[in-house]
C-alpha positions in Angstrom: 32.5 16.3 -68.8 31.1 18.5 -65.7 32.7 17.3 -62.1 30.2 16.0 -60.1 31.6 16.4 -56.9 31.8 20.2 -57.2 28.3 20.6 -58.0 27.1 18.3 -55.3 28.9 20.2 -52.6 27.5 23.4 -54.0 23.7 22.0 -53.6 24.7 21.1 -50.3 26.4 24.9 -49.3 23.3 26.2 -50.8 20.5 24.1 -48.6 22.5 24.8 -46.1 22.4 28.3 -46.3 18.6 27.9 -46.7 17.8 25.9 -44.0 20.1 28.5 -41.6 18.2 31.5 -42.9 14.6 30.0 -41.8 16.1 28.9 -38.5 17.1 32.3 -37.7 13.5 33.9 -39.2 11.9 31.5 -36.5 10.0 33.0 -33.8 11.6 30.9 -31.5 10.7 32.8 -28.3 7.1 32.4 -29.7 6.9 28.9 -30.3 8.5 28.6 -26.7 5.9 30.7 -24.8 3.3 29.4 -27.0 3.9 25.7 -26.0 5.7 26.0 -23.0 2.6 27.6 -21.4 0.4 24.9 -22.9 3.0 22.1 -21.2 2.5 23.5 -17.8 -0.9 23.9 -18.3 -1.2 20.2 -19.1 1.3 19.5 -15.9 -0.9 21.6 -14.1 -4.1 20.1 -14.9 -2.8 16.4 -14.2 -1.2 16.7 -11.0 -4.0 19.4 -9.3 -6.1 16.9 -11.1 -5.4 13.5 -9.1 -5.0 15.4 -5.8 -8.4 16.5 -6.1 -9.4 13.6 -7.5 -7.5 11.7 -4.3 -9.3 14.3 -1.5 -12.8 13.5 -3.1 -12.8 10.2 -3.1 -11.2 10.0 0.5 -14.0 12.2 1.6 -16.6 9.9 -0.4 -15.1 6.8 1.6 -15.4 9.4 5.2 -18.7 10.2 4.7 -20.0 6.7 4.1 -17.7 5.4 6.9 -19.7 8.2 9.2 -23.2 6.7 8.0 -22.0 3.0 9.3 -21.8 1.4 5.6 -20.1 -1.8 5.4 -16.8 -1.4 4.9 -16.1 -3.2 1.7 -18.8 -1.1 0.5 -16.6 1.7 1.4 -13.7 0.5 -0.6 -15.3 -0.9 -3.4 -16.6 2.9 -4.0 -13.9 5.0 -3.0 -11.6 2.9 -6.1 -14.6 3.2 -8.7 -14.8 7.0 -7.4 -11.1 7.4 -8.1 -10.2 6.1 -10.8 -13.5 7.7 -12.5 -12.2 11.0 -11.8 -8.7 9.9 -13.4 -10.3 9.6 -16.4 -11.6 13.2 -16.2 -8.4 14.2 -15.5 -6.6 13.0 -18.3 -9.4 13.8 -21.0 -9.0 17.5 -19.9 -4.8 17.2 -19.8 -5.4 15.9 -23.2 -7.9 18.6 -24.8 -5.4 21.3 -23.8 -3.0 19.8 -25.1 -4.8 20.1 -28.2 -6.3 16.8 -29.0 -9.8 17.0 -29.9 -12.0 15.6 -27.4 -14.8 14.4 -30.0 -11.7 12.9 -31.9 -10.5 11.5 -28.2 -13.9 10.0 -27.2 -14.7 8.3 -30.6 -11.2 6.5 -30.4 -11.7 5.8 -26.5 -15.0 4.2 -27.6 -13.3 2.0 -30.4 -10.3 1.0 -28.0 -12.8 0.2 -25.5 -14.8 -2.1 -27.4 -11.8 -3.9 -28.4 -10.6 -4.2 -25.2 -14.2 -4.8 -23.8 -13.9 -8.4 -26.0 -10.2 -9.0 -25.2 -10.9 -8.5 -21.3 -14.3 -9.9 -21.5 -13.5 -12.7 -18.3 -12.1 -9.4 -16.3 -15.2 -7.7 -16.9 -17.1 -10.4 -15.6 -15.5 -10.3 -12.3 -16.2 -6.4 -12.7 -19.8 -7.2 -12.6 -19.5 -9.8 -10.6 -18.1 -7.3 -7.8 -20.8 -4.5 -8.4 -23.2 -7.6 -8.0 -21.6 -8.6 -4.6 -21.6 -4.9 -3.3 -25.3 -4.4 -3.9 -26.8 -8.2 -3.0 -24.1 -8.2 0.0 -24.8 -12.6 0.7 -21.7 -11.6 3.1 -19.9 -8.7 4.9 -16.3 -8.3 5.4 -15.6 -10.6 8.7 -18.6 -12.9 8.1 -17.1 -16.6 8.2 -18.3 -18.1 4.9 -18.0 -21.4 2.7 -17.8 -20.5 -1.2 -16.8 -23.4 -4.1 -15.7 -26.0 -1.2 -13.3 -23.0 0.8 -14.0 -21.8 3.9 -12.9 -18.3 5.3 -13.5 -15.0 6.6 -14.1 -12.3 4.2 -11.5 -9.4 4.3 -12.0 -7.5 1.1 -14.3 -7.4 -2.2 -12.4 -5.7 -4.9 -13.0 -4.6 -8.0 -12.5 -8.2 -9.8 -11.6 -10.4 -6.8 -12.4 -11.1 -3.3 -9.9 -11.6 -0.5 -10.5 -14.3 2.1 -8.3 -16.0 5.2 -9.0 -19.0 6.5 -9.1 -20.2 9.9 -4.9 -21.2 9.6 -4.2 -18.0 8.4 -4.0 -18.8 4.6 -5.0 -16.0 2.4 -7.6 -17.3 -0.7 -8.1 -15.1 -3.4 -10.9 -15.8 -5.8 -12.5 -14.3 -9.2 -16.1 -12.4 -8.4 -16.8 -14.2 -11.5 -16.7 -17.9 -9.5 -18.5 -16.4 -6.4 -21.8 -15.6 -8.1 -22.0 -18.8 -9.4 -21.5 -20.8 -6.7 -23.6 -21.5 -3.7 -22.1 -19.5 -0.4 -23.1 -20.5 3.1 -22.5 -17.9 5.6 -22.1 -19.2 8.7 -22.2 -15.8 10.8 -24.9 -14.1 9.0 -27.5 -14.9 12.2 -26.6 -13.2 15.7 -27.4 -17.0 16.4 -27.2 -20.8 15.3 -28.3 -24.3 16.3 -26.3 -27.3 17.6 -26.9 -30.6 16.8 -25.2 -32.8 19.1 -25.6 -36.7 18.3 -24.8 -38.7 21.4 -25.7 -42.6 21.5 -27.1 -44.7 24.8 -27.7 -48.4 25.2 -30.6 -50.5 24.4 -30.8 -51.8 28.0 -30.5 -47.6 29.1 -33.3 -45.4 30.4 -34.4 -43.0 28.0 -36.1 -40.7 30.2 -33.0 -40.4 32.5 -30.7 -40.1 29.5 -32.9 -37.2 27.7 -32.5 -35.7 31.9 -28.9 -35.9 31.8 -28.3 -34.1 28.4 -31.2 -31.3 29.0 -29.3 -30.8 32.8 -25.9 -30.2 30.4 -27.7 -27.7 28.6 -29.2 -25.8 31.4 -25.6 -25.7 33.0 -23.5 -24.1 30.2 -23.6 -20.2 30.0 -23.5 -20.5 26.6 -26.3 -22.0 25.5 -29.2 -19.2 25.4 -32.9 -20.0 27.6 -34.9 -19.1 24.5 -35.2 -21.2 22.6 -35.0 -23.6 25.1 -32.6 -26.5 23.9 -34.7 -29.7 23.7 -33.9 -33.8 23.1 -35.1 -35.9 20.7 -34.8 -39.4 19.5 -33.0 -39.6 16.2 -32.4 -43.1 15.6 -32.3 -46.5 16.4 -28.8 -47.7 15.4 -27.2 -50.9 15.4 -25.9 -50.6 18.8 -27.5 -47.7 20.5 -30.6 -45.3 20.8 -29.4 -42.6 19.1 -30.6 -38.8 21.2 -30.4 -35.9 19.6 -29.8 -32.2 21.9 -30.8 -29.4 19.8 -29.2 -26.4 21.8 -28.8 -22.5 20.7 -26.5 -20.5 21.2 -24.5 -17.1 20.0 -22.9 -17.6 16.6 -19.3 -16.6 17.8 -19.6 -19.2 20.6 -20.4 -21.9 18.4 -17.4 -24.2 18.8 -16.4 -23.3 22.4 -20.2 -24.1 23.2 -19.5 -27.3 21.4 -16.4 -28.9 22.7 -17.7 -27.7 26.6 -21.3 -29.5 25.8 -19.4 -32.8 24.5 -17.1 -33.0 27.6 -19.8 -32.2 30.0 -22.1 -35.1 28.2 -19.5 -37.3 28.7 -18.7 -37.1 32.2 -22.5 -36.8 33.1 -23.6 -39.8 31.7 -20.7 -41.5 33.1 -22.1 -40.6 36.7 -25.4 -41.2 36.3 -24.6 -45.1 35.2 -25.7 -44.5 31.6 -23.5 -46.3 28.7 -21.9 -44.7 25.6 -21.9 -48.0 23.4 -19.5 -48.3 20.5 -20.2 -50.8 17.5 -19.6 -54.4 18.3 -19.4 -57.5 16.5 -19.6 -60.7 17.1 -17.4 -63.3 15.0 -18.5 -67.1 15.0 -16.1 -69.6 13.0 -17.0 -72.8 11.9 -14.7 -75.2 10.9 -15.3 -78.6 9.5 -13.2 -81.7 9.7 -9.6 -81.4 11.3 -7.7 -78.8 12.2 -4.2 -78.0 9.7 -1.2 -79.2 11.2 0.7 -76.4 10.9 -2.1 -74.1 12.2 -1.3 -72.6 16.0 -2.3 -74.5 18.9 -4.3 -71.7 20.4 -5.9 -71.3 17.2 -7.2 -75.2 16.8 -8.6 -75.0 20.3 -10.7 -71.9 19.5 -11.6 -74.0 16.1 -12.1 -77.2 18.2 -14.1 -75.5 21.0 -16.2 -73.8 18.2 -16.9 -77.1 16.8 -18.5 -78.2 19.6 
């Protein structure tokens, strides 16, 4: 019987000695030149690539700074300009490294769908942003009230919008939700209207009272001459003629035009005799027969008085 051992390590000596030869037939100094030059070339491309890419869309955000856009305008195009020219960046690194760039679009295509219908929510707020850049219901600093938050608008993004509210919370919210829901902007107007509901007594002069608030008016700085504020009669409560001063003024004055109306209402009607009522009512008890025995003594002669 043949050893196989013997034989075995011959095979092996003899690929060996096969493998060695083609390594030293190799060209290789040509295979390094060949694709070390294509590497740079690649390295090249990517990192001249995002600098230019960088400088352009810097200079896109410059020159629309210098024609007074709004500034989340600005933003929102200078990222969409970036990251567009990424792409271009990357599909050239990749042709020269030899990938096909038919081959490389038809699978970008594929990959996109299919992410397309995983991210379908983030594309929504995609949209959603392009929508808010080109509508524009607000502008970064506007004071607005979206879904039930109020804030001032700092930054749209490219799938959410960045708001702070008046105590310095930050709120960030989906594009998606903001296009859905109804958004008051409160500073959208160089100007806005106060309503300011103050009550007077039945037994009160209305004339003098409607006076009084319209002298208020006149006196503050902040409330503007046209339109002229005005007084009106609202309603007739329960305990009081309700007035109603209608007064404009500047929208960033709003609620220090406010709180300095109130106080001055206050102390005018105060010296001009007129009354600022507050709800009253008036409690009768009856009680019949006699009064418990354990029941307070001032208590029974309020009951005994009321039975007379």
């Amino acid at each position: 019987m043949t050893p196989i051992l013997p034989t075995s390590t011959a095979e092996a000596v003899g690929l060996w000695a096969k493998l060695q030869s083609r390594f030293e037939k190799a060209d290789w100094m040509g295979l390094l030149e060949a694709w070390g030059l294509r590497l740079l070339s690649v390295v090249l491309i990517l990192v001249v690539g995002v600098w230019i890419a960088r400088k352009l869309s810097n200079g896109l955000a410059r020159v629309l700074e210098r024609s007074n856009a709004d500034p989340i305008l600005v933003g929102f195009l200078r990222n969409i300009a970036y990251f567009g020219l990424l792409i271009v960046v990357i599909i050239a690194a990749l042709a020269q490294a030899g990938v096909n760039p038919a081959s490389l679009l038809a699978v970008l295509g594929a990959a996109g769908l299919a992410i397309a219908l995983a991210l379908k929510d983030s594309l929504s707020n995609f949209a959603s942003g392009v929508m808010l850049i080109l509508l524009r219901p607000f502008k970064a600093g506007d004071f607005v009230q979206i879904a039930g938050l109020e804030g001032t608008i700092e930054q749209v993004r490219v799938f959410q919008t960045q708001m702070r509210t008046i105590d310095n919370r930050v709120i960030v919210l989906p594009n998606s939700q903001i296009t859905t829901a109804p958004i008051v902007n409160f500073t959208g107007r160089p100007t806005r209207r106060l309503d300011l509901v103050v009550g007077v007594g039945y037994d009160d002069d209305l004339s003098t009272a409607r006076a009084a608030l319209l002298d208020v008016a006149a006196a503050n700085e902040r409330v503007l001459k046209d339109p002229a504020a005005d007084v009106l009669v609202s309603a007739l409560g329960e305990s009081s003629v309700q007035l109603t001063l209608r007064a404009w003024v500047a929208t960033s004055d709003v609620l220090v035009a406010k709180s300095e109306l109130l106080e001055s209402i206050h102390r005018e009607l105060r010296q001009r005799g007129l009354s600022i009522p507050f709800p009253q009512r008036d409690l009768h008890v009856y009680h019949h027969g006699s009064p418990p025995s354990g029941m307070p003594r001032a208590v029974r002669d309020a009951l005994d008085d009321g039975d007379r």
